[in-house]
N, C-alpha and C positions, 0 to 999 in steps of 0.2 A: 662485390655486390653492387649492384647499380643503384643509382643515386634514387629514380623512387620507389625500389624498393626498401633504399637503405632509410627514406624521410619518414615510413611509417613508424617506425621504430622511435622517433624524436621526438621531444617533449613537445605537444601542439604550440606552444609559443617559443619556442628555441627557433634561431633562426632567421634566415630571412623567406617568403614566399616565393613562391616558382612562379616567375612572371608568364608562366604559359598556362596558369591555371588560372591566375589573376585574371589574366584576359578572360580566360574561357567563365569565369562564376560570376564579372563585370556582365557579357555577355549574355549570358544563361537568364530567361523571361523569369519575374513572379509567375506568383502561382495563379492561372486564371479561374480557379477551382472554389474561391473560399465560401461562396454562397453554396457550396456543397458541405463546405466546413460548420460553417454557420447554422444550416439546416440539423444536422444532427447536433450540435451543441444547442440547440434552442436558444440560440440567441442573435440578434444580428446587430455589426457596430456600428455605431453611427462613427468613430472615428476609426477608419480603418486600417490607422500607421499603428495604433495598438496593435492589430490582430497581426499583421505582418512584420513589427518587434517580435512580438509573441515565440512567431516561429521562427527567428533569424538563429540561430547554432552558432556557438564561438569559431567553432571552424569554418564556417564561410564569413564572418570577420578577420579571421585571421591571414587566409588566402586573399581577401579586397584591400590588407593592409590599413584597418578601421581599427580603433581604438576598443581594446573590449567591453568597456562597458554599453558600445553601443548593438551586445548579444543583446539575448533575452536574460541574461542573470539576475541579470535586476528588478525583474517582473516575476521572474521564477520566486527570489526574496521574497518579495509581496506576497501573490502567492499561496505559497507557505504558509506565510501565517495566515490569511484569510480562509483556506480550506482548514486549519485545523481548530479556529474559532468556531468556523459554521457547523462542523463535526462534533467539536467539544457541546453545542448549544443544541443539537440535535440527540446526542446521547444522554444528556442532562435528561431531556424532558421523556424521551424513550420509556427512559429506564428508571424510573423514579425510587425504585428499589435497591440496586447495582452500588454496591460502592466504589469509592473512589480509585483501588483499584482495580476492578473490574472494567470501567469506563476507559480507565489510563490504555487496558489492553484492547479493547475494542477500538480504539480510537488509532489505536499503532495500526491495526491489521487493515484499519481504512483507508491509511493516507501514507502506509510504505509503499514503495516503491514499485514492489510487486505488483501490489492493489493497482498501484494509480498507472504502470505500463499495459494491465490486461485494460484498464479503461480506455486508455489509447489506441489501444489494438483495435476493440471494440467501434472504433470511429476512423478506423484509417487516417488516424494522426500523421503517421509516419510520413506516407506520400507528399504531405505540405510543408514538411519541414526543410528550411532553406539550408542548406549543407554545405560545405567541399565534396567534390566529386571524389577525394581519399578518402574522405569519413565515408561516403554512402556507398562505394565498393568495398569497404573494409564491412561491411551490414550494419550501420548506422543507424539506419532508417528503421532497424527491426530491436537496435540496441535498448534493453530494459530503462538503464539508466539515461537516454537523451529521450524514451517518449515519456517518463515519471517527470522528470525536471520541466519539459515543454508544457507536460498536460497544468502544471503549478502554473507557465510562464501564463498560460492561457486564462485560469484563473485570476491573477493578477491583472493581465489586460480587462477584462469585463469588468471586474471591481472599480477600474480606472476610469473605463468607459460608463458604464451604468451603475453604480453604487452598489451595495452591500445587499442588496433586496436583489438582484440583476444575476451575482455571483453567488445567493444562494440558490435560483432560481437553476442556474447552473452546476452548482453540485450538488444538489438532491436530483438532480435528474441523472448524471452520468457517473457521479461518485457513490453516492448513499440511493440512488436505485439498485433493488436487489441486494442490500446490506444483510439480509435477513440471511440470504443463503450465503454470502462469502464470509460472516461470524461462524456459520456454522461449518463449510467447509472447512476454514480455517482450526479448526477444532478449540475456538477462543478459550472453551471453558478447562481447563486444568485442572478438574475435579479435587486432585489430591491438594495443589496450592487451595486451592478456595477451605477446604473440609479443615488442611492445618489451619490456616489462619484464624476460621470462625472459633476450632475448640481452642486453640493456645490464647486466644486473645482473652479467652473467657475463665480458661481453667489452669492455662501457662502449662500446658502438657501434649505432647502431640497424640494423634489417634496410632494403633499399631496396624498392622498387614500381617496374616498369615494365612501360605497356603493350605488349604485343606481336604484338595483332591488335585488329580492330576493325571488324566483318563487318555487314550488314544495311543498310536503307535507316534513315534517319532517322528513321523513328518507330517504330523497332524494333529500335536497336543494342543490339549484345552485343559485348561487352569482355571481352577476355582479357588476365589480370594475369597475372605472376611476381613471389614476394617473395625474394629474394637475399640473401644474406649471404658476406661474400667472394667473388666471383666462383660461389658455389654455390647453384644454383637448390632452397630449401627447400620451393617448392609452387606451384599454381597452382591458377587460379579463374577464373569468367566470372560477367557478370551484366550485366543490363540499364545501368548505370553503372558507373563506375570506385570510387566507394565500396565497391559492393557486390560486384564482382568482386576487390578489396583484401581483402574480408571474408575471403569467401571462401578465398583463395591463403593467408591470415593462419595459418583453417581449417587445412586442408589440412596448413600446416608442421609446425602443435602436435603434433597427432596424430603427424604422424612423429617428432617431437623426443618425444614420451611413449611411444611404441616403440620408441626408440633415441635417446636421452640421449645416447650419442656422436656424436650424426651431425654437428656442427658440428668434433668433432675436439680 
């Protein structure tokens, strides 16, 4: 196997770097781009060695022969916590009803990895990210986990640069814009976790499920649930499977139980 085919396969810091690529990623311009960066981030830095931290990639430190801390890992660190404070303090006041953990799962589904690479996507993060020419032929530049990790690094830069008012100003506009529809894409609510918890916390008894029709040919059943609690039918539901006819019925019960909080008695 030839050698660079064989160096993808090696751990990114095993080794020593290919002094042909050294040259060529010493060589290779910044990006003259980032007030195009800046413009869809709504923000612009006044110190600009953040924003081009931001996006430096361990693999084009590791090809220039630079020490890794001087990636973005470190601002990614930051970050991190700074997006999930502004997150945590925005679902707080959201949701003033939602318990604790209800907030816990919304708060996952805003700031995994998933979430934060379609945000990326969303802004052509990828194209400014400083790389190895093996990381961005290997699709680097399209990979989930270096545009989650950058879009954090980025966060941290603005915190750095303009304060905490600067980097909320920044994730309510590219993170928790349109939050409303990726909780709900995400199918956050779990009707049946939510439906156990509120009756067992209250009566230490779970609700039951039973199907009670079951209509159609086989490639196109529909399933009718009821979810029960004491002999008293709290809702019902249908759906192509019993999972999702359960959802459903789960559905159905809350809502009644958040209109009437007596109805179990």
């Amino acid at each position: 196997m030839a050698w660079d085919a064989l160096r993808r396969f090696l751990p990114p810091w095993g080794g020593k770097p290919d002094p042909s690529e050294v040259a060529a990623e010493e060589a290779a311009p910044l990006d003259d781009n980032l007030p195009e960066l800046e413009r869809r981030l709504g923000y612009v830095f006044r110190d600009r060695s953040l924003l081009t931290n931001a996006l430096l990639h361990r693999s084009h430190i590791h090809v220039t022969g630079q020490d890794r801390e001087q990636s973005n890992e470190r601002l990614e660190f930051l970050g991190d916590a700074v997006l999930g404070m502004v997150v945590n303090e925005d679902l707080f006041h959201r949701f003033p009803d939602r318990s604790e953990g209800d907030l816990t799962k919304m708060k996952s589904l805003l700031v995994c990895g998933a979430r934060l690479s379609e945000v990326a996507v969303d802004f052509d993060l990828g194209i400014h990210i400083r790389m190895s020419r093996s990381e961005a032929a290997t699709g680097g530049r399209q990979r989930s986990s270096i545009l989650a990790d950058t879009t954090e690094a980025l966060i941290g830069a603005v915190y750095l640069d303009g304060g905490l008012e600067a980097a909320k100003g920044v994730i309510q506009r590219v993170v928790l814009g349109g939050s409303e529809k990726v909780l709900a894409r995400r199918s956050l609510r779990n009707y049946k976790s939510r439906l156990q918890e509120l009756i067992q916390a209250r009566y230490k008894s779970p609700p039951r499920y039973k199907v009670v029709a079951v209509d159609g040919p086989d490639h196109d059943r529909q399933f009718q649930v009821v979810v029960m609690f004491e002999g008293k039918v709290l809702g019902q539901g249908e759906g192509q499977n019993k999972k999702t006819a359960e959802q459903e019925a789960a559905r159905e019960a809350l809502e009644k139980l958040e209109s009437d909080p007596d109805l179990l008695g």
